[in-house]
PyMOL Python script that loads the backbone (N, CA, C, O; Angstrom):
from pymol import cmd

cmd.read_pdbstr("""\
ATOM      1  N   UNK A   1      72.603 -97.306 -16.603  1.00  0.00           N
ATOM      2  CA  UNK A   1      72.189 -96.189 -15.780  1.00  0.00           C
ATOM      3  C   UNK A   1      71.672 -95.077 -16.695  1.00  0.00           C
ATOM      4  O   UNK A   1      72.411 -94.457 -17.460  1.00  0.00           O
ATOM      5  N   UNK A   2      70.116 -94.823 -16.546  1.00  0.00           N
ATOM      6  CA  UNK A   2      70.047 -93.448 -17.334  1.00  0.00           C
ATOM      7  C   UNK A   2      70.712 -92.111 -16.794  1.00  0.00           C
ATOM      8  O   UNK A   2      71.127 -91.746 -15.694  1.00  0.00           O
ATOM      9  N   UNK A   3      70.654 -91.716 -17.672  1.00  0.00           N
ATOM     10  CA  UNK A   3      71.153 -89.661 -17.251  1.00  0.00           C
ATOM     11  C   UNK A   3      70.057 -88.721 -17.507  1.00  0.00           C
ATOM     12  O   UNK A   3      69.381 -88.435 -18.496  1.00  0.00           O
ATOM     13  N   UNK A   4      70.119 -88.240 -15.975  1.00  0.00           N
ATOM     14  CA  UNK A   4      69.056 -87.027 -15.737  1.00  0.00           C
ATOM     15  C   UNK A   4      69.002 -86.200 -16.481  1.00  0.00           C
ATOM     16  O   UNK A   4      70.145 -85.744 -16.434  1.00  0.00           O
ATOM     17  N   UNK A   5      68.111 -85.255 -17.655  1.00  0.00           N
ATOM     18  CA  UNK A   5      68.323 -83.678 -17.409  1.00  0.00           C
ATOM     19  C   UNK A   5      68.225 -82.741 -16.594  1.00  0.00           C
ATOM     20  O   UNK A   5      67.223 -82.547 -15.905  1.00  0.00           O
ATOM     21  N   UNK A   6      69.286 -82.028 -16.575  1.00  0.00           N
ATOM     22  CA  UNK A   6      68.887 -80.742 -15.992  1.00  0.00           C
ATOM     23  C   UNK A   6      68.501 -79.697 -16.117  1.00  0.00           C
ATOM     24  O   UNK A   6      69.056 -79.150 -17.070  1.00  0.00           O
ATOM     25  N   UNK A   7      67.822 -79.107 -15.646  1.00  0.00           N
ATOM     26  CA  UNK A   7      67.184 -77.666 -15.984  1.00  0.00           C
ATOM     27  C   UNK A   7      67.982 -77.110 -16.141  1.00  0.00           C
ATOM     28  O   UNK A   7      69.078 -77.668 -16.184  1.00  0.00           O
ATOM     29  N   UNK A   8      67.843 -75.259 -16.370  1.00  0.00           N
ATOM     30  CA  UNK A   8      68.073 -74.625 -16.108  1.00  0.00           C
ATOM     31  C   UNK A   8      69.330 -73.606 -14.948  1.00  0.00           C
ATOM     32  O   UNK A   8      68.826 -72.645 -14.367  1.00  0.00           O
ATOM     33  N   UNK A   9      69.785 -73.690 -14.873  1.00  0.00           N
ATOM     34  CA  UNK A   9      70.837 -73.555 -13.897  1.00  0.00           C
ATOM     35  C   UNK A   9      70.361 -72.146 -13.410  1.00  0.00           C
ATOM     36  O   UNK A   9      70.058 -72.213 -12.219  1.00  0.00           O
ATOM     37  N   UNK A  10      70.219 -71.084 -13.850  1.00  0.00           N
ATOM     38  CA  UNK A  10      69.887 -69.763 -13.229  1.00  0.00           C
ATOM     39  C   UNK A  10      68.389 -69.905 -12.768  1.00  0.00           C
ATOM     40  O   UNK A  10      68.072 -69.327 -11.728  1.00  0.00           O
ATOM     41  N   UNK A  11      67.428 -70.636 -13.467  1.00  0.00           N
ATOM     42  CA  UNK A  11      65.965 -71.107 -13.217  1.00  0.00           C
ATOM     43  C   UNK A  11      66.120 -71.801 -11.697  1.00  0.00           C
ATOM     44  O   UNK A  11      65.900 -71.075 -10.727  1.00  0.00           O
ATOM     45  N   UNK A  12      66.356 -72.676 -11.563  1.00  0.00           N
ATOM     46  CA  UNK A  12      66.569 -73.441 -10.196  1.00  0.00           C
ATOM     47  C   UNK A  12      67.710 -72.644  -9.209  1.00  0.00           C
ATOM     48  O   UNK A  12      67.670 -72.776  -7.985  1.00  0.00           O
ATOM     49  N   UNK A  13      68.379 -72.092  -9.656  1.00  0.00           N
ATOM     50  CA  UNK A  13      69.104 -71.010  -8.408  1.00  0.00           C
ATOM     51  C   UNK A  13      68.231 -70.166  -7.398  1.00  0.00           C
ATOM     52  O   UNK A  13      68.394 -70.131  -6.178  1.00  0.00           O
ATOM     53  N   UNK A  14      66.957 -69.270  -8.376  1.00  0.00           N
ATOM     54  CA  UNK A  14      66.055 -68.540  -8.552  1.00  0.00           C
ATOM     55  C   UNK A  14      64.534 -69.169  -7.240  1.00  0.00           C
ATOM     56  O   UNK A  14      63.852 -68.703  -6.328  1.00  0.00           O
ATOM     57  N   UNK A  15      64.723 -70.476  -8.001  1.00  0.00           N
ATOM     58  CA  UNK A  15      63.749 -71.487  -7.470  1.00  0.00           C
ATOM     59  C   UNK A  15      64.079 -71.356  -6.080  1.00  0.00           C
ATOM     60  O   UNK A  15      63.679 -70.489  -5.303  1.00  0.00           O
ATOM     61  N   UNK A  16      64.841 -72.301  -5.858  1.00  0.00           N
ATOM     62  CA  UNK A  16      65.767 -72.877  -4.440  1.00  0.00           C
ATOM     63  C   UNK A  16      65.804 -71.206  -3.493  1.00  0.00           C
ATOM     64  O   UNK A  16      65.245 -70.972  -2.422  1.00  0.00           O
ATOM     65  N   UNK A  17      66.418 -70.520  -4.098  1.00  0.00           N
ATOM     66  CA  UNK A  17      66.256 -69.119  -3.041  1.00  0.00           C
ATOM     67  C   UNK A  17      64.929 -68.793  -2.997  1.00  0.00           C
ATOM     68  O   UNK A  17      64.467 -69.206  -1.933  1.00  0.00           O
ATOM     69  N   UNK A  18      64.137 -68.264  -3.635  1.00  0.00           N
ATOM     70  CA  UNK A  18      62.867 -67.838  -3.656  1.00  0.00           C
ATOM     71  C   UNK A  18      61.976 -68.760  -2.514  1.00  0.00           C
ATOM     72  O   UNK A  18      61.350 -68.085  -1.696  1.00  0.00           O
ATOM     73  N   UNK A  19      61.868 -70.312  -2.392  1.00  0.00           N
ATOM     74  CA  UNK A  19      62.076 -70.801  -1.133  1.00  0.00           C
ATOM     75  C   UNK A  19      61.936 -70.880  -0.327  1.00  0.00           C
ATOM     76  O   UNK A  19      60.925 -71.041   0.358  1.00  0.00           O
ATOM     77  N   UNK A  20      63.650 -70.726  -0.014  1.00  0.00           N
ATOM     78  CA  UNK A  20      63.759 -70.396   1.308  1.00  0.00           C
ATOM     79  C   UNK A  20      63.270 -69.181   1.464  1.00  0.00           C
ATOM     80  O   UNK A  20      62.638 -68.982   2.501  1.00  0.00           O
ATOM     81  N   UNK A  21      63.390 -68.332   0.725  1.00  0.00           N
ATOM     82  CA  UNK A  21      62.806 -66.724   1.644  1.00  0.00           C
ATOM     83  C   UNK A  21      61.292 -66.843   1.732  1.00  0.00           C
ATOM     84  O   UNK A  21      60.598 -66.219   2.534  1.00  0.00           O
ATOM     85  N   UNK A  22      60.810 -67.794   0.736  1.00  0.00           N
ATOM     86  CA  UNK A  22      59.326 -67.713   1.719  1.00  0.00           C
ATOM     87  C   UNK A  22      59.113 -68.128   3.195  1.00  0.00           C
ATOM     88  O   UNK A  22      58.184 -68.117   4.003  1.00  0.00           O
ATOM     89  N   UNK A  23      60.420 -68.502   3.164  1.00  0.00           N
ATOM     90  CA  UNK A  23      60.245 -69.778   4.578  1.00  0.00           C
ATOM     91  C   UNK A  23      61.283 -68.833   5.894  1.00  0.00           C
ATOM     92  O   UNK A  23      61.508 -69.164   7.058  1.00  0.00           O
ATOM     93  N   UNK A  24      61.836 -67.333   4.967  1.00  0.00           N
ATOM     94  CA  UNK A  24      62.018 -66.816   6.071  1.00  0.00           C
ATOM     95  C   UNK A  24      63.451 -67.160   6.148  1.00  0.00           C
ATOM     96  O   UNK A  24      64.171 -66.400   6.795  1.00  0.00           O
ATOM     97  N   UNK A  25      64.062 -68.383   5.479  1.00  0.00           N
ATOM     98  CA  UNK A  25      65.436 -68.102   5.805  1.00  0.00           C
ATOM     99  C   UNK A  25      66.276 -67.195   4.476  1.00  0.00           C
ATOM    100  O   UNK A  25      65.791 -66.913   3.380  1.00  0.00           O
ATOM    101  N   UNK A  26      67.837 -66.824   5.049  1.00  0.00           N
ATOM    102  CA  UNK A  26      68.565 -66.197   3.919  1.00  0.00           C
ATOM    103  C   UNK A  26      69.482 -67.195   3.766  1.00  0.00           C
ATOM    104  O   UNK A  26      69.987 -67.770   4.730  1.00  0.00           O
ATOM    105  N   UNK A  27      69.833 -67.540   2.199  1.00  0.00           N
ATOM    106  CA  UNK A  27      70.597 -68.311   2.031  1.00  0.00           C
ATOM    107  C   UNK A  27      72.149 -67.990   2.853  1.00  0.00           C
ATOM    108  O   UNK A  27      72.879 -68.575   3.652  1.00  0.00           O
ATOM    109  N   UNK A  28      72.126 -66.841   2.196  1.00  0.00           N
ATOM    110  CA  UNK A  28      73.332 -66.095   2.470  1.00  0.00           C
ATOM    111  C   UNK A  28      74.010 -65.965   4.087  1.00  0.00           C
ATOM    112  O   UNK A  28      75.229 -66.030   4.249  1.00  0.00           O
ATOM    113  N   UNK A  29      73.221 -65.808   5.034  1.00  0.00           N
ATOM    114  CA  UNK A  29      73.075 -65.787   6.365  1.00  0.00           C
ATOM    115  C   UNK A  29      73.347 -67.269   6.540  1.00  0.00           C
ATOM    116  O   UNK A  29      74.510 -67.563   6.817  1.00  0.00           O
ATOM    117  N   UNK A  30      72.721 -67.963   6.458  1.00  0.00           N
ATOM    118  CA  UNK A  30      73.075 -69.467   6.613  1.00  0.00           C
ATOM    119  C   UNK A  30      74.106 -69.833   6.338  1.00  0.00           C
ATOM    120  O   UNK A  30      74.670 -70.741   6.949  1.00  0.00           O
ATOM    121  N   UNK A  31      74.629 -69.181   5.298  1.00  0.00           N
ATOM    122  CA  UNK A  31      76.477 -70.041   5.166  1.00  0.00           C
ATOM    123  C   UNK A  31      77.101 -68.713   5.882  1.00  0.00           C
ATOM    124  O   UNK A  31      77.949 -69.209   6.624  1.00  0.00           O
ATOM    125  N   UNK A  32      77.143 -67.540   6.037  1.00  0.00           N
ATOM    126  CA  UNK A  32      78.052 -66.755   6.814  1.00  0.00           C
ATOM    127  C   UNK A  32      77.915 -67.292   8.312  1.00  0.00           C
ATOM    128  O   UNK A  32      78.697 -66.946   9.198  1.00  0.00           O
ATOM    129  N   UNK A  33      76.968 -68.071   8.491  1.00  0.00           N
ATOM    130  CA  UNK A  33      76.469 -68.230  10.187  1.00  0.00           C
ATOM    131  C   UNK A  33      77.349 -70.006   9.958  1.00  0.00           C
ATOM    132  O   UNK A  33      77.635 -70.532  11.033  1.00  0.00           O
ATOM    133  N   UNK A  34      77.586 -70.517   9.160  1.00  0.00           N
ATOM    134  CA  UNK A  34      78.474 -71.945   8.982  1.00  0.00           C
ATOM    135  C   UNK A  34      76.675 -72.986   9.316  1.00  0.00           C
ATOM    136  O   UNK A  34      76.731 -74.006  10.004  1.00  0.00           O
ATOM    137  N   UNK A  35      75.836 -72.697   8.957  1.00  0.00           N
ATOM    138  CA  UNK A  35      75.009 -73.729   8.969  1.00  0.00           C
ATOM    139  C   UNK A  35      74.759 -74.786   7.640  1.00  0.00           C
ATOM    140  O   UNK A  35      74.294 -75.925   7.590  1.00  0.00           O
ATOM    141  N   UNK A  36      75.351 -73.761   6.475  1.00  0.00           N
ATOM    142  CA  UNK A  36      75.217 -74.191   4.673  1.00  0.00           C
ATOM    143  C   UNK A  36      76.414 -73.805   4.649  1.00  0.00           C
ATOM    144  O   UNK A  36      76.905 -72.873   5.287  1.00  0.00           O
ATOM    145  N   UNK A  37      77.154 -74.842   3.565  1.00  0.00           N
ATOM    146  CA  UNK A  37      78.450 -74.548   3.486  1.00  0.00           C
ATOM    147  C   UNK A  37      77.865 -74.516   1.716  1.00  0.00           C
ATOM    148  O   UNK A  37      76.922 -75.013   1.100  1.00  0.00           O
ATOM    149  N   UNK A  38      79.257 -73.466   1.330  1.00  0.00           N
ATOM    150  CA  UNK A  38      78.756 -73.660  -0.200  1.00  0.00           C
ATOM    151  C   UNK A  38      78.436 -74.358  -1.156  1.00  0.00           C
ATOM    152  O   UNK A  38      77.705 -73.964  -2.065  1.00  0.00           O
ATOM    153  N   UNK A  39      79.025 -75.678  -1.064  1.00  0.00           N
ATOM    154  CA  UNK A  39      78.809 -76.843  -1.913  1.00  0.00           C
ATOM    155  C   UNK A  39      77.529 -77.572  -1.205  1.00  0.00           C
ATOM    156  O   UNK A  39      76.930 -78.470  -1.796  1.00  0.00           O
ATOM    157  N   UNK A  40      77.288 -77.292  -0.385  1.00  0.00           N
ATOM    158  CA  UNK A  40      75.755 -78.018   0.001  1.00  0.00           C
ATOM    159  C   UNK A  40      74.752 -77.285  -0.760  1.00  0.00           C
ATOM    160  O   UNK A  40      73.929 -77.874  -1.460  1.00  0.00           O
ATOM    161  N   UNK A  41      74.820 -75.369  -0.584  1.00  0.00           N
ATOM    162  CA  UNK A  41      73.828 -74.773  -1.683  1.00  0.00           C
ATOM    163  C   UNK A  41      74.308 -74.868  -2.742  1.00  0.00           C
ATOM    164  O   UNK A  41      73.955 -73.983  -3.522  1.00  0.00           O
ATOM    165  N   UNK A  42      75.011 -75.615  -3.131  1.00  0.00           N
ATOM    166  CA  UNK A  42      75.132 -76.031  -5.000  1.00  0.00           C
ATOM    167  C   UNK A  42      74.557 -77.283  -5.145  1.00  0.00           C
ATOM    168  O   UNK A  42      74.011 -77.634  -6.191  1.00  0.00           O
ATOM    169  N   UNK A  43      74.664 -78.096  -3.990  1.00  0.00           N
ATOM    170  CA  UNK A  43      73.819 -79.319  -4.188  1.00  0.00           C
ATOM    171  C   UNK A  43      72.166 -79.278  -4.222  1.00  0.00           C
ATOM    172  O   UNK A  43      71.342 -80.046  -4.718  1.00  0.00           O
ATOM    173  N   UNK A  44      72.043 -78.048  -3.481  1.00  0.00           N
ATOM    174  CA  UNK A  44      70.102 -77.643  -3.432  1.00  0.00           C
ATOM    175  C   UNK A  44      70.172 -77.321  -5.091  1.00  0.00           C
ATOM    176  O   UNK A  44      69.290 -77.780  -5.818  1.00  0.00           O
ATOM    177  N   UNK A  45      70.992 -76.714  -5.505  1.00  0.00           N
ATOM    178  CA  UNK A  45      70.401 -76.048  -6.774  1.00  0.00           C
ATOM    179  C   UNK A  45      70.212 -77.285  -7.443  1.00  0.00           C
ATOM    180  O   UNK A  45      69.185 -77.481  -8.093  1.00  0.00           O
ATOM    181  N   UNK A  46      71.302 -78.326  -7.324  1.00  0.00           N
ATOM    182  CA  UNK A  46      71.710 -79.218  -8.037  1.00  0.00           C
ATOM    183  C   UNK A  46      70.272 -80.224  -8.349  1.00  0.00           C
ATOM    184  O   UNK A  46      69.630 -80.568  -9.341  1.00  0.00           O
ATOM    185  N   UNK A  47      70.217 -80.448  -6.852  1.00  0.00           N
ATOM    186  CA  UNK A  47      68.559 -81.488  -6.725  1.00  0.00           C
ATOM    187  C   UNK A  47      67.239 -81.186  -6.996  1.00  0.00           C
ATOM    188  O   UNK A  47      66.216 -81.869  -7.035  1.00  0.00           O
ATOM    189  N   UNK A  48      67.555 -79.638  -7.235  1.00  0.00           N
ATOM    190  CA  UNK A  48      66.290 -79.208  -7.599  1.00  0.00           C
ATOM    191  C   UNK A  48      66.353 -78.856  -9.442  1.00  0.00           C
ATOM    192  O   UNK A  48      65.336 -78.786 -10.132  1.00  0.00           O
ATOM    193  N   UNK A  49      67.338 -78.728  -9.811  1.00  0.00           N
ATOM    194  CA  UNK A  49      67.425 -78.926 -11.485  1.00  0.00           C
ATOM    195  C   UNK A  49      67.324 -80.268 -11.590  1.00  0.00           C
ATOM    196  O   UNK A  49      67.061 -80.380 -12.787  1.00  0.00           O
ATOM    197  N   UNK A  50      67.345 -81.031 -11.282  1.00  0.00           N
ATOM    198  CA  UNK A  50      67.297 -82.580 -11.702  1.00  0.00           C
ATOM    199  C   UNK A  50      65.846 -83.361 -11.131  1.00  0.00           C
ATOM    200  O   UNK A  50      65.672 -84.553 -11.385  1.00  0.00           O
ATOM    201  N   UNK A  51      64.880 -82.606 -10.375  1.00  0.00           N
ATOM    202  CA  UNK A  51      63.561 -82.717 -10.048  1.00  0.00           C
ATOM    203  C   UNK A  51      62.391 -82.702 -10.593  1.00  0.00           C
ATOM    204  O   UNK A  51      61.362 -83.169 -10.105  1.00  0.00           O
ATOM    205  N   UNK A  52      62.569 -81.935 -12.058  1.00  0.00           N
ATOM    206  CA  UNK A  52      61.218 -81.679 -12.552  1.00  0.00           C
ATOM    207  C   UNK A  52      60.058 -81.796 -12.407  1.00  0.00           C
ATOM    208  O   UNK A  52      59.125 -82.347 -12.991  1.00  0.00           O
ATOM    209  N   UNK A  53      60.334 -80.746 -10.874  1.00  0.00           N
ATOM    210  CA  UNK A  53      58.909 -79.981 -10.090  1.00  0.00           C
ATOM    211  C   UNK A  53      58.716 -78.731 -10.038  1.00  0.00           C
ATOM    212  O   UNK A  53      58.226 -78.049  -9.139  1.00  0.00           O
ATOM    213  N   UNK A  54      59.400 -78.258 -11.727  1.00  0.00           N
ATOM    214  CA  UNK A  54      59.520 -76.309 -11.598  1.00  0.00           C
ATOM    215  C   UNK A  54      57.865 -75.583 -11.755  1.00  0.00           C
ATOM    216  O   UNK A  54      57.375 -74.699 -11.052  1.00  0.00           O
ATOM    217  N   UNK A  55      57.421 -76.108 -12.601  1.00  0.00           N
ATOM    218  CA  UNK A  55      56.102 -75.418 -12.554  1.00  0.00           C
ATOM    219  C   UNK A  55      55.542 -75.977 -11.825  1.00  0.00           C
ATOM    220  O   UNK A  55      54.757 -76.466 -12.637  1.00  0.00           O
ATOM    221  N   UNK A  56      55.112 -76.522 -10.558  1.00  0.00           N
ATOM    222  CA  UNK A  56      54.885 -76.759  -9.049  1.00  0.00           C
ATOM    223  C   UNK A  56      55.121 -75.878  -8.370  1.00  0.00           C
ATOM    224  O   UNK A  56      54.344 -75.110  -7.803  1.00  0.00           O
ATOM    225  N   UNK A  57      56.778 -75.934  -8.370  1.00  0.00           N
ATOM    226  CA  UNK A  57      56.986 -75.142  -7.557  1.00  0.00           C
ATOM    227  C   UNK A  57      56.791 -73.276  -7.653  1.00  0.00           C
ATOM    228  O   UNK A  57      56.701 -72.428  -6.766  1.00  0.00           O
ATOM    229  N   UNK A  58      56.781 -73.158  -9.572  1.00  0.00           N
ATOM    230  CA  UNK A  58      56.352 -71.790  -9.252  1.00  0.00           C
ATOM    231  C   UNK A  58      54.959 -71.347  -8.972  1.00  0.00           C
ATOM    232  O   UNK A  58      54.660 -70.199  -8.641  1.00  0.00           O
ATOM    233  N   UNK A  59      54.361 -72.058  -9.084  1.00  0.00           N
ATOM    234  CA  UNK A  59      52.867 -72.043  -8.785  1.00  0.00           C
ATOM    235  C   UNK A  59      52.745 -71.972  -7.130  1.00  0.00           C
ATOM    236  O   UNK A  59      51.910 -71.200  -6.661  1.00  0.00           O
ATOM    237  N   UNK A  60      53.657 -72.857  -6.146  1.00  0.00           N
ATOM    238  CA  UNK A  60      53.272 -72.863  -5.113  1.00  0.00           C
ATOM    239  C   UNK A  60      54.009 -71.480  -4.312  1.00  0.00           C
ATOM    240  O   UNK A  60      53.653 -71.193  -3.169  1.00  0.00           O
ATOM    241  N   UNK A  61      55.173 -70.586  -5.115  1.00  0.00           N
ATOM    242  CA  UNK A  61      55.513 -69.763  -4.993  1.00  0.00           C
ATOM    243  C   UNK A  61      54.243 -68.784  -5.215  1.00  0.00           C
ATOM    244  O   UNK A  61      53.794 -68.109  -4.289  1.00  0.00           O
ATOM    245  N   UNK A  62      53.916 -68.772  -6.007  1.00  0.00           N
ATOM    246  CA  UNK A  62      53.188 -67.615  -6.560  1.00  0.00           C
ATOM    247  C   UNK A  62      51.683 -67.411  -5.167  1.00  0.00           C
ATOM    248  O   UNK A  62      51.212 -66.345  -4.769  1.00  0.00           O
ATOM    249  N   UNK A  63      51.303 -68.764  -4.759  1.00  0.00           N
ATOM    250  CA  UNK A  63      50.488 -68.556  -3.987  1.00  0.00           C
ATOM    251  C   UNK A  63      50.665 -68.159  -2.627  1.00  0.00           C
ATOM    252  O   UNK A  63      49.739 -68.161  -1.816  1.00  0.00           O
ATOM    253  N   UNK A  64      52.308 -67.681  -2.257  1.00  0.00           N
ATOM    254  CA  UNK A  64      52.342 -67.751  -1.216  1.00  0.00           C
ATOM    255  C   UNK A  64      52.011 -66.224  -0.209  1.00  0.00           C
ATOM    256  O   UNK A  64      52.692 -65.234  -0.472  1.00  0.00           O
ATOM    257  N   UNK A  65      51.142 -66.153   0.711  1.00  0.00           N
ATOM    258  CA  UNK A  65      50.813 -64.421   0.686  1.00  0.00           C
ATOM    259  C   UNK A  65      51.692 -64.533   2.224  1.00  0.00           C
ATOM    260  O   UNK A  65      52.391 -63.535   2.398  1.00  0.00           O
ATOM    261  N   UNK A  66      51.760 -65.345   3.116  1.00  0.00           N
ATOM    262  CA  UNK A  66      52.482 -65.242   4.650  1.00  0.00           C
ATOM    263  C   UNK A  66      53.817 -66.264   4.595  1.00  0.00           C
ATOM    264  O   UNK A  66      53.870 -67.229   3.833  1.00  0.00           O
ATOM    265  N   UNK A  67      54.921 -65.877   5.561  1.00  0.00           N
ATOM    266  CA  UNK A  67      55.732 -66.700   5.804  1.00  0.00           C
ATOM    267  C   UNK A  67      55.545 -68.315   5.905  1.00  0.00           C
ATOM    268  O   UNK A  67      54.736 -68.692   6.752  1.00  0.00           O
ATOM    269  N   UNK A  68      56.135 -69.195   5.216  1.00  0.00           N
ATOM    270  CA  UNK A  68      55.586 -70.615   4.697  1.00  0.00           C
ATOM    271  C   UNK A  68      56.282 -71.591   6.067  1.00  0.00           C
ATOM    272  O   UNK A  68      57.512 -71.605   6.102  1.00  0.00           O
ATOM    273  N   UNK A  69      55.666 -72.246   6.970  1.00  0.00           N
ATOM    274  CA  UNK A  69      56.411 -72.669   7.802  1.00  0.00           C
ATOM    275  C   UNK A  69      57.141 -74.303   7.722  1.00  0.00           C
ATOM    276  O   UNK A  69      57.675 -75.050   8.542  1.00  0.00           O
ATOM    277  N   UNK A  70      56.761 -74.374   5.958  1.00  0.00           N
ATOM    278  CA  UNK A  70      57.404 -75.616   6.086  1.00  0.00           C
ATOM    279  C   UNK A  70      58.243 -75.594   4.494  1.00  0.00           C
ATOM    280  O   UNK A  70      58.279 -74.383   4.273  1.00  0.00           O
ATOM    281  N   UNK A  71      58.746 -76.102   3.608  1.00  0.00           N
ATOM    282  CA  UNK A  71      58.636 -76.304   2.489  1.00  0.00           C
ATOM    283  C   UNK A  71      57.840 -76.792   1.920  1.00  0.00           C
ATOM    284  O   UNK A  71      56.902 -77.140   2.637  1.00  0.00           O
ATOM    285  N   UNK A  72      57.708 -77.069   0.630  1.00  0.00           N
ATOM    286  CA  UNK A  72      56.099 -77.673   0.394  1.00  0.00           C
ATOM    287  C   UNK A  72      56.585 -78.855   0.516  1.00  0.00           C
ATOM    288  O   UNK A  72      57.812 -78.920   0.594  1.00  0.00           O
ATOM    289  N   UNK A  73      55.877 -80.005   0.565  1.00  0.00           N
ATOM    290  CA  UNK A  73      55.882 -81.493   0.071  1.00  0.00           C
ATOM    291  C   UNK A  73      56.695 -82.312  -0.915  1.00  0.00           C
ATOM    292  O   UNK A  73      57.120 -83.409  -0.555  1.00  0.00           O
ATOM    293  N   UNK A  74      56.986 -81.764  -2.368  1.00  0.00           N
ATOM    294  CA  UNK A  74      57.174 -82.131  -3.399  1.00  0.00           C
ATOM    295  C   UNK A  74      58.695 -81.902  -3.722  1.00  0.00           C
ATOM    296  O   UNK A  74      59.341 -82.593  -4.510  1.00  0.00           O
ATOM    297  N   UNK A  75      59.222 -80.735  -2.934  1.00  0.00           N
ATOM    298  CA  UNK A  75      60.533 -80.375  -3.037  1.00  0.00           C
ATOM    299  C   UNK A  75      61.467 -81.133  -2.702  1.00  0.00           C
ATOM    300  O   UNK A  75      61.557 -81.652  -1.589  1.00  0.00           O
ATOM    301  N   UNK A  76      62.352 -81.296  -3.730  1.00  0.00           N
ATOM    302  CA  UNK A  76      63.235 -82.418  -3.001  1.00  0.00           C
ATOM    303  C   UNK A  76      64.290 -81.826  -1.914  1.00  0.00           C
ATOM    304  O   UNK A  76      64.982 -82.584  -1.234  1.00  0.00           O
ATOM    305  N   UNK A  77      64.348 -80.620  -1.821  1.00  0.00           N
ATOM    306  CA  UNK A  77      65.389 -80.001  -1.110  1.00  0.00           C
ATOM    307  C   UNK A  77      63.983 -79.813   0.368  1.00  0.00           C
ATOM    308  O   UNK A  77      64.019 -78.738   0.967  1.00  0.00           O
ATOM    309  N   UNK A  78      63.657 -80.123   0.503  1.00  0.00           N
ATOM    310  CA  UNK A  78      62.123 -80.195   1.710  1.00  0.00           C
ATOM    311  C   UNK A  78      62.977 -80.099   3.046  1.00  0.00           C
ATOM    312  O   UNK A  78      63.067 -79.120   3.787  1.00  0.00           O
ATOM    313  N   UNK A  79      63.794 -81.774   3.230  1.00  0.00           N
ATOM    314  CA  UNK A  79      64.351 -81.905   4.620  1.00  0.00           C
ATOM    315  C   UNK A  79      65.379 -80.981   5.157  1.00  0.00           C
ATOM    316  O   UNK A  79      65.342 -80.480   6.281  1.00  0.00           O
ATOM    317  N   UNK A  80      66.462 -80.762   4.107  1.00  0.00           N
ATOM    318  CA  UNK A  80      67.175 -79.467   4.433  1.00  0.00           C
ATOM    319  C   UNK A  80      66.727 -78.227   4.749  1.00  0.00           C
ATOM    320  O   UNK A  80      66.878 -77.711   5.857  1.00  0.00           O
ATOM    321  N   UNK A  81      66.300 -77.834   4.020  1.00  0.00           N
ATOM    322  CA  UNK A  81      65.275 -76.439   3.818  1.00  0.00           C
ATOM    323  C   UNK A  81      64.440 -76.111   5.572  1.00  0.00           C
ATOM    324  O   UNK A  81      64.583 -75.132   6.305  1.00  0.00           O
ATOM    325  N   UNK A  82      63.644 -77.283   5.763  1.00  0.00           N
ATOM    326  CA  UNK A  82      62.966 -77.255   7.159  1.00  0.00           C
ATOM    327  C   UNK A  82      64.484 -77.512   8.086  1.00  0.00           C
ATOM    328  O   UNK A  82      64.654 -76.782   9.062  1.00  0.00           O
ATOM    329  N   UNK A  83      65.170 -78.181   7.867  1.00  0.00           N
ATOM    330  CA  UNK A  83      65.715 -78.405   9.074  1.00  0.00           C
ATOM    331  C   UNK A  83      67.051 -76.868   9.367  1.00  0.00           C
ATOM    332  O   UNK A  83      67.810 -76.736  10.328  1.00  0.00           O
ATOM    333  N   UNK A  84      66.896 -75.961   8.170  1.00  0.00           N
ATOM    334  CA  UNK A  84      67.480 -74.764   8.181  1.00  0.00           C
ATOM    335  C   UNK A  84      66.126 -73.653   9.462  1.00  0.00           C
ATOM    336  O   UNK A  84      66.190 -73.122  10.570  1.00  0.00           O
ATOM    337  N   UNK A  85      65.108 -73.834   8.390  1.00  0.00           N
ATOM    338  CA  UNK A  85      64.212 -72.927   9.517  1.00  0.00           C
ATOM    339  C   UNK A  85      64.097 -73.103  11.084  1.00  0.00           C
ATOM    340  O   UNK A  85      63.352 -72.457  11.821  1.00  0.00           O
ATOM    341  N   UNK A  86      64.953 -74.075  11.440  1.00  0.00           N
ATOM    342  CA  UNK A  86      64.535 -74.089  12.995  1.00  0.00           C
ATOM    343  C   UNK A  86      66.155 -73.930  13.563  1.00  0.00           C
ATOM    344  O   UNK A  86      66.384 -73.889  14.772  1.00  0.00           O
TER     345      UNK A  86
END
""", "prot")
cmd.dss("prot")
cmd.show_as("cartoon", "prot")
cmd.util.cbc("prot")
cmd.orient("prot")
């Protein structure tokens, strides 16, 4: 079995929130509301340090000028993420 690297740990925290708030949700709100429990947003950080899709994703950050109504494509945290916005 190989072993992943991982990024960054404060880099992909950064990532993973930045995100969702394009997408309009708050992390934070989501687990006070019991929809994210904490160890699930440690697992977003988790899947997204072990993805190496950071400069993707800051690029697709950087372009973003309106509320994003989906996650992008490439993110591995994608299905969660959308299935938070609704």
């Amino acid at each position: 079995m190989s072993q992943v690297t991982l990024g960054e740990i404060e880099k992909h925290f950064w990532l993973t929130r930045s995100v969702s708030r394009c997408m309009g949700i708050s992390m934070t709100e989501a687990m006070a509301e019991g929809r994210l429990s904490p160890e699930k947003y440690a697992e977003l950080v988790t899947r997204c340090r072990a993805a190496g899709c950071d400069v993707q994703c800051e690029f697709w950050l950087a372009r973003q000028q309106n509320t994003a109504t989906t996650a992008p494509d490439f993110c591995p945290n994608a299905e969660i993420l959308n299935g938070l916005k609704t």
